[in-house]
N, C-alpha and C positions, 0 to 999 in steps of 0.2 A: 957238135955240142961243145960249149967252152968247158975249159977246166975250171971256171967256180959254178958253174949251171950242172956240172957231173957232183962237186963240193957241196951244194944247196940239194940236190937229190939224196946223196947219200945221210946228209942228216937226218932228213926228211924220215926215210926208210929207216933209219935207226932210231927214232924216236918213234916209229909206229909199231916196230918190234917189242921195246919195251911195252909200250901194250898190251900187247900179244900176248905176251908172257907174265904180263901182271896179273895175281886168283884176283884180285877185287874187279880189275876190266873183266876178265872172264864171267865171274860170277853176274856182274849186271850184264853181258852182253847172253850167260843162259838162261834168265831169267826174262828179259826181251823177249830172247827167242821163242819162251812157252807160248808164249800169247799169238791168239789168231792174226797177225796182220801179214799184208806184204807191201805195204809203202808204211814208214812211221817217220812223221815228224819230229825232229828233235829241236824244242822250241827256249830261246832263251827269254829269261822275264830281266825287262830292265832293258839299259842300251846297246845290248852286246850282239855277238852271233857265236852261233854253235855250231861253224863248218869244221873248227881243230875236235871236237869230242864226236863230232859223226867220223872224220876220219879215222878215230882212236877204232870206235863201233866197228867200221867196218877192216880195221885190221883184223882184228879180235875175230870177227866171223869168217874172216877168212884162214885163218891159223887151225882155227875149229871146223870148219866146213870142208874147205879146199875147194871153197868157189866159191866167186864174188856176191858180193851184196851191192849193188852200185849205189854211188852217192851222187845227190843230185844238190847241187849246188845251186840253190835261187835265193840266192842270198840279193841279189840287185834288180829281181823281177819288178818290172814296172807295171802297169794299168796296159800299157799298148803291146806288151808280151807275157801276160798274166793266162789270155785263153788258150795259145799256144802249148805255155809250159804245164798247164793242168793237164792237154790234150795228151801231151808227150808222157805227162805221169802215166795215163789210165793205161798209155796203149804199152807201156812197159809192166805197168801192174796186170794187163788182159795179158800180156805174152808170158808168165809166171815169175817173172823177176820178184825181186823183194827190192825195195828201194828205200835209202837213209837219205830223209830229207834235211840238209842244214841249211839255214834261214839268220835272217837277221831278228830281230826282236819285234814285236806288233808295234811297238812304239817309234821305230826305227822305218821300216817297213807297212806301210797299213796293208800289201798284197799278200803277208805271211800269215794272215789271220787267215785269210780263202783257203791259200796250199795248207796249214796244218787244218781244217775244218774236210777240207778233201781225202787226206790220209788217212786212212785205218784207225789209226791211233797215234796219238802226241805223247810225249814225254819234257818234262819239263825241266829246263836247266836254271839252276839258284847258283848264283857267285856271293858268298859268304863277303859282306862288308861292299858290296855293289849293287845287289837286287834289295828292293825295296820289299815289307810286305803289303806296301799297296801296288808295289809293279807285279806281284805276285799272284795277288788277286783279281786284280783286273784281268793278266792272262788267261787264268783258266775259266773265270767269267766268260770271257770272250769264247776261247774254245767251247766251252760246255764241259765240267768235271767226267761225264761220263767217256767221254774222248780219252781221258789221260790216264795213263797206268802208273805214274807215279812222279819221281822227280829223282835228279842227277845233282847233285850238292858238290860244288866245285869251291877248292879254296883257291883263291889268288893272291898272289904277293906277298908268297910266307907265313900268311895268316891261319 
């Protein structure tokens, strides 16, 4: 392993700790946690993706747990590996895993509507000054409101 590839880890790991340690991550990562699922979509509305706040998630539940919650990265699932990765979800959700799905946007992605409609349950991520409230609503249109437990309201860029 090179010496900036150990440099770009240990950020990494330092910024996932902050996390960890933050009550407001805590609080929404024990709030998630009441709820029945064990696969949840973390779905961003607008052009974005939510693999950096499922990483945040699954620090949080591991600092709280002391065991993984795996995150499943289909953020670039296409049409010709769409049945695959749905199969690979079921068969990690039938072996008791819990899995944090981060995705790119339905807009972005049309395969991310299937994987979050497959999930247990969705949560929805808002970027203050970048999600529309018509990208917002088309999303959970799409899902179906009963799908969603609520939403993740993220500021970017100071704002």
């Amino acid at each position: 392993m090179s010496s900036s590839h150990s440099t770009a880890l240990a950020k990494v790991e330092d910024r996932l700790t902050r996390f960890a340690a933050d009550p407001t991550w805590q609080r929404l990562w024990l709030s998630l946690e009441s709820h029945n699922w064990r696969s949840l979509a973390i779905v961003p509305a607008g052009e974005t993706s939510s693999i950096d706040l499922v990483h945040a998630l699954a620090a949080v539940a591991w600092h709280q747990r002391s065991t993984s919650v795996i995150v499943a990265d289909l953020r670039t699932i296409g049409l010709p590996t769409l049945a695959t990765a749905r199969e690979e979800l079921r068969r990690r959700v039938g072996g008791g895993d819990r899995v944090l799905i981060g995705m790119n946007s339905l807009e972005v992605n049309p395969t991310s509507a299937t994987i979050a409609r497959d999930a247990d349950k969705a949560v929805l991520c808002v970027f203050l000054g970048r999600t529309s409230r018509a990208q917002l609503r088309d999303t959970v249109r799409e899902l179906g409101i009963q799908r969603c437990l609520g939403s993740i309201v993220i500021r970017t860029n100071g704002r």
